[in-house]
N, C-alpha and C positions, 0 to 999 in steps of 0.2 A: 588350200588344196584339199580335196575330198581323200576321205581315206577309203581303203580297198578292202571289200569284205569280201570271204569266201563264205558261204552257207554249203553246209554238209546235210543233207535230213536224207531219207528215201523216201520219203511221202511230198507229194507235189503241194500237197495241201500246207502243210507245215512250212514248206521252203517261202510260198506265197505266202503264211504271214509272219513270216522273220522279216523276207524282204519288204510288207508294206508297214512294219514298223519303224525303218529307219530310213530317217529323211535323206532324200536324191540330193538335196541341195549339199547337204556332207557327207552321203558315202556311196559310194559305187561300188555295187555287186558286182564283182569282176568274175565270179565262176557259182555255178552249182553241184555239185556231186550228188551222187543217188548210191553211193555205197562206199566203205571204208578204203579202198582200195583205191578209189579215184581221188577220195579225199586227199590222200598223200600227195599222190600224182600232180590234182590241183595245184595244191600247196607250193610244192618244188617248183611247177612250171608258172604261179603267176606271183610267187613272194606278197601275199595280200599282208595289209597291215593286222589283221585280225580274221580269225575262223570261227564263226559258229558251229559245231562237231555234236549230234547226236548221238549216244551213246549205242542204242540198238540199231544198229546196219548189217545191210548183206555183205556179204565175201570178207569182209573184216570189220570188229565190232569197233566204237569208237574211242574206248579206252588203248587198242592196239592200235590203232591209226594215230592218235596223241600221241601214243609212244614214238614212232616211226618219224613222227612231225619233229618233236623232242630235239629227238636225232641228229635230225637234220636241221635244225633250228634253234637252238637252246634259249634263244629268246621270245620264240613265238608266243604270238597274244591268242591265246585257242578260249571259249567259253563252252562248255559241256551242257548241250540238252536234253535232260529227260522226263521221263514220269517218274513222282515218287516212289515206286517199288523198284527204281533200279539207287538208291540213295546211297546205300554202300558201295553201289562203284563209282559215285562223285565224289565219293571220298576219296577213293582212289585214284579217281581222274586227278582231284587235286593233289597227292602227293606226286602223282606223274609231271604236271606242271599245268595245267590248267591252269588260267588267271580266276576265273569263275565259272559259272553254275546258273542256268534258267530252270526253273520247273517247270515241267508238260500239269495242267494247262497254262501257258504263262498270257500277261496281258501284254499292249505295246507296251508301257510303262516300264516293264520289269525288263524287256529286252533292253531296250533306252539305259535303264539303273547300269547293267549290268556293263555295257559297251561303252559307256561313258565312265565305269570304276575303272575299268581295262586302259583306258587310253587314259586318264588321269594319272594310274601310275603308272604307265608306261613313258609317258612326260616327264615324269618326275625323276626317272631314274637319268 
């Protein structure tokens, strides 16, 4: 069974290459957001197995949108993307509950590392 990814980014360009990093054959994109606020939204209305979540977004950033997700979810698999100058709020992301972290520019590789640590502990638990 393919797992359900939600990607959160506002830039089109980003969101296309989150999604051409992770193979069709095990995951299906089941939503995009273009801003913190839909993120949620997403989240609630399609229960993905994991969110990819940008930190810098419109109408809600993505450390508050994590929160909200949190929330609503206490076990959600979220991974936090950004560029290195926002590094103190991944840190924060992770104490909010993030499972992990992509850096802006990241390669497919490190997408793959990251979504593959997530659902290995997530298996595990």
């Amino acid at each position: 069974m393919k797992r359900k990814i939600l990607i959160a980014d506002d830039t089109t360009f980003m969101r296309e290459m989150l999604k051409s990093a992770l193979d069709p054959e095990k995951y299906q994109i089941i939503g995009e957001a273009t801003d913190g606020v839909q993120a949620v939204e997403f989240y609630k209305e399609k229960n993905p197995d994991l969110m990819i979540l940008d930190i810098n977004m419109p109408k809600m950033n993505g450390i508050d949108a994590l929160t909200e997700v949190i929330k609503y979810d206490s076990k959600a698999n979220v991974i936090m993307c950004s560029d290195q100058k926002y590094e103190n709020m991944i840190v924060m992301a992770i104490k909010r509950g993030a499972k992990d972290f992509v850096i802006k520019p990241f390669t497919a590789s490190d997408v793959i590392t990251a979504v593959n640590k997530v659902f290995d502990n997530a298996d595990e638990e």
